[in-house]
N, C-alpha and C positions, 0 to 999 in steps of 0.2 A: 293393460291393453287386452282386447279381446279377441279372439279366434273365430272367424266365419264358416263354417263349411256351404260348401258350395259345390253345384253337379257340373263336372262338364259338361256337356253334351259331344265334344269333341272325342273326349278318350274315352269317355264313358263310367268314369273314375271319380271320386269327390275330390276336391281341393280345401287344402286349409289355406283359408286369406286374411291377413290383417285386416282388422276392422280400426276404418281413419277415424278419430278421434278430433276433435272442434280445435283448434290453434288455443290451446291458455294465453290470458295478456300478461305482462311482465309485471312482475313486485316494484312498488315503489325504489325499492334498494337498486333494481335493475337496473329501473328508466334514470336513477339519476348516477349513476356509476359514470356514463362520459364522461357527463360536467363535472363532474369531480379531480376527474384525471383530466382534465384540459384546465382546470384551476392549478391543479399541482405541477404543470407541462409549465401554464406561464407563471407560477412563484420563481421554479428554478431556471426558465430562461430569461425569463425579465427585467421582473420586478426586483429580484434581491440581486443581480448584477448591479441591476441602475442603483439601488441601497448603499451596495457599498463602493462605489464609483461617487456618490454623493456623500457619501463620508469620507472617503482619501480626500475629494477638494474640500470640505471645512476646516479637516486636520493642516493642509495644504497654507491654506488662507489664515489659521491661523500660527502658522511658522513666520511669514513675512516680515520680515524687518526693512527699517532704510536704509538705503542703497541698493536693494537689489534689483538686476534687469529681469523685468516680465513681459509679459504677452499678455494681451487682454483678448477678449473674446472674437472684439473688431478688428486683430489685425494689428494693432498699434506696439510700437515697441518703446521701452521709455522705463525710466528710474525710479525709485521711490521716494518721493522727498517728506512723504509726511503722511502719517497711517493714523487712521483711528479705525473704531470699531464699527462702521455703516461703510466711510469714504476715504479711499487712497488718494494721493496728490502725485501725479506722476510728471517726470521732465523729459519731454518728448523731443526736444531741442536746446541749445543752449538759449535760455530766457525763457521756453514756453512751457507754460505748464499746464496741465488740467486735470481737472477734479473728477473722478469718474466712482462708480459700485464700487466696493471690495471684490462681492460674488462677480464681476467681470472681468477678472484676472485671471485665465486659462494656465498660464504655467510659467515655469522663470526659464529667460531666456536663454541661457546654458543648459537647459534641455533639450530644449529644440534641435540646437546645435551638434548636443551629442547625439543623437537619435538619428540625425542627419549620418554622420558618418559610417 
């Protein structure tokens, strides 16, 4: 920085005044430092929540065995009569049955239940 002198006319005395200096623009490193920390903001609120929220239900999904009461996504409550690796067969009624996803099988119904209480 440099040092102005300057008269006043007022007091009759010099003054020393900072001399303003042109605004520098930012280093690349600068301008992108937000984006960076707004990347790293949604890694750990987001993305690696919903990660491992999408690995408990694979793990989930594959525990499943026949007979057990689940929930499906839509709501539906119902048995498992018969599992393979794409499609569940579930007993919604006594005689109804239908065929629905694996991945739409939200949770087993003794969950719910205890959650509730």
């Amino acid at each position: 920085m440099r040092f102005i002198f300057a008269f006043s006319f007022l007091l009759g005395t010099p003054l020393l005044l900072w001399a303003q200096e042109a605004p520098r623009k930012p280093t690349i490193f600068e301008s992108l430092m937000p984006f960076v920390f707004i990347i790293i903001i949604f890694y750990f609120l987001l993305i690696r929540p919903q990660q491992r929220r999408a690995r408990q239900h694979s793990e989930f999904l594959q525990k499943l065995k026949r007979g057990d009461s689940v929930l499906t996504s839509s709501g539906i409550l119902g048995t498992i009569e018969g599992i393979t690796d794409k499609f569940v067969t579930l007993e919604i009624a006594d005689g109804v049955r239908i065929r629905i996803l694996k991945s739409q099988i939200a949770s087993l119904a003794n969950q719910n239940e205890d959650q509730k209480k």
